[in-house]
Residue, then its C-alpha position, 0 to 999 in steps of 0.5 A: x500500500x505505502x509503496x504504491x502511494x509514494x508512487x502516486x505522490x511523485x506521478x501527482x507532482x509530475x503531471x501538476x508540474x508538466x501541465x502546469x508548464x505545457x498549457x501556460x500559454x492559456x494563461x494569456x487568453x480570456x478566462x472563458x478560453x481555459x476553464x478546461x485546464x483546472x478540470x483536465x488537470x484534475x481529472x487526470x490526477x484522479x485518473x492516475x490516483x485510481x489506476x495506482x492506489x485504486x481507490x474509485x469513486x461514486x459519485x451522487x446526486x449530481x441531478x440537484x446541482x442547479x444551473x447558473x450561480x450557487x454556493x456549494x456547501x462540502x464536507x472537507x476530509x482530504x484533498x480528494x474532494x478539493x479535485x473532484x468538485x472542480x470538474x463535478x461542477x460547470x464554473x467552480x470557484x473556490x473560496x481558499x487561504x490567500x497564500x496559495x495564490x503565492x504560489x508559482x503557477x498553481x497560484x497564477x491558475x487559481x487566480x486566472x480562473x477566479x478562485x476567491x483568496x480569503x485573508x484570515x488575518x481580520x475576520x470583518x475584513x475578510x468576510x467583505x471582501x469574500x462576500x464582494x467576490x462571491x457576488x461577482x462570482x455568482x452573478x457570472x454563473x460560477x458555483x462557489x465553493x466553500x468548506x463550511x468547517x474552513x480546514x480538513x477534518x478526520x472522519x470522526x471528528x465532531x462538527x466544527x461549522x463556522x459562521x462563513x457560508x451563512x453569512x453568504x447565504x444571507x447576502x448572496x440570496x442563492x441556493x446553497x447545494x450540501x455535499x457529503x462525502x467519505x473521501x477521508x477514510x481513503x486519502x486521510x489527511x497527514x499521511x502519504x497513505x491511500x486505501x483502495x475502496x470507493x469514495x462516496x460522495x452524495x449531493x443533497x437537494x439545495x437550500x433555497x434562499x430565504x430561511x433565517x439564519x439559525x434555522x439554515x444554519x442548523x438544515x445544512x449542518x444536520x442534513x451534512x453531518x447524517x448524510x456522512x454518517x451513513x457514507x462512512x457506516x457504507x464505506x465500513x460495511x464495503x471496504x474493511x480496510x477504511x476502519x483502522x483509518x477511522x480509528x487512527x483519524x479520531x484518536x490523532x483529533x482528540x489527543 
């Protein structure tokens, strides 16, 4: 297993680093012109993660994504997720720290093809300027995508929602779409490791703009964390191999 990760973090370093060069030309086009490079990128890096590690994927749902502007509201366990959204969704923009738009070439694509960077220094400051953006984003047709919990969390670690996407649903007025997933239990945070199995991810109906906070606030928390739930007991039942992930995953969050 680990000698087959290692080699899946070497291939997923290489095809970055060579894609990233090759289609650097399509960073002098209009946006509209590129958009494919971030979705063939990451396809071809799950590509690679399944034929190496062999983890596969389920995929549901995908019938309640509505067209046009939205926010979508995922689960965050692993960097699985970060690359199955992008080419799961028509436009997506990612709310994300503003460091990794310092980053050579991964940050001139982000930033080429309107990910929004977040400034964690001032809370107010930051939810203006994420707000402004979002409204941009929206009103342009992208989904913006944002982790409700800010960071990856273990499989079993309790839920941690921040006041971020409400304040996003009460300003942009948009359907917020919830995603669940199990995508931790097969490519676990803090690890080089891969289990082989299925990562499950189901997309629940969307939210319609309108609710008050509290009562938005605590659907999409519930409707999350229960769906989830029953994700990781499927992924138990099917793949035996994601229960010393789980295990492993809660003890390192609750010591």
């Amino acid at each position: 297993m680990y000698a087959r990760s290692i080699l899946f973090n070497v291939v997923f370093y290489v095809n970055f680093a060579v894609q990233a060069i090759v289609f650097s030309p399509m960073l002098l086009f209009p946006q509209r012109y590129g958009v494919w490079v971030t979705k063939f990128w990451t396809a071809s890096s799950l590509f690679w993660h399944r034929l190496i590690c062999g983890v596969k994927e389920d995929v549901r749902g995908l019938e309640n994504i509505p067209k046009g502007g939205c926010i979508v509201a995922a689960k965050h366990q692993s960097t699985w997720e970060t690359m199955r959204l992008v080419y799961m969704l028509d436009k997506p923009a990612y709310i994300l720290k503003r460091e990794l738009m310092w980053i050579p070439l991964l940050g001139w694509y982000m930033k080429k093809y309107g990910h929004i960077p977040v400034d964690r220094g001032s809370r107010s400051k930051a939810l203006l300027s994420i707000t402004e953006h979002a409204k941009d984003r929206v009103a342009k047709g992208f989904q913006v995508i944002i982790f409700p919990e800010g960071t990856r969390r273990p499989p079993l670690a309790p839920p941690n929602y921040r006041y971020g996407v409400v304040h996003l649903y009460k300003e942009l007025k948009v359907p917020v779409v919830p995603v669940a997933l199990n995508a931790g239990l097969y490519w676990p945070r803090r690890s080089i490791a891969h289990i082989p199995g299925t990562v499950r991810v189901e997309v629940l109906p969307p939210i319609e703009p309108g609710l008050d906070s509290a009562t938005f606030a605590a659907k999409l928390q519930q409707c999350i964390e229960d769906k989830t739930n029953e994700l990781m007991q499927e992924a138990r039942e099917r793949d035996p191999a994601t229960r010393r992930i789980v295990v492993e995953e809660h003890v390192a969050e609750v010591t």
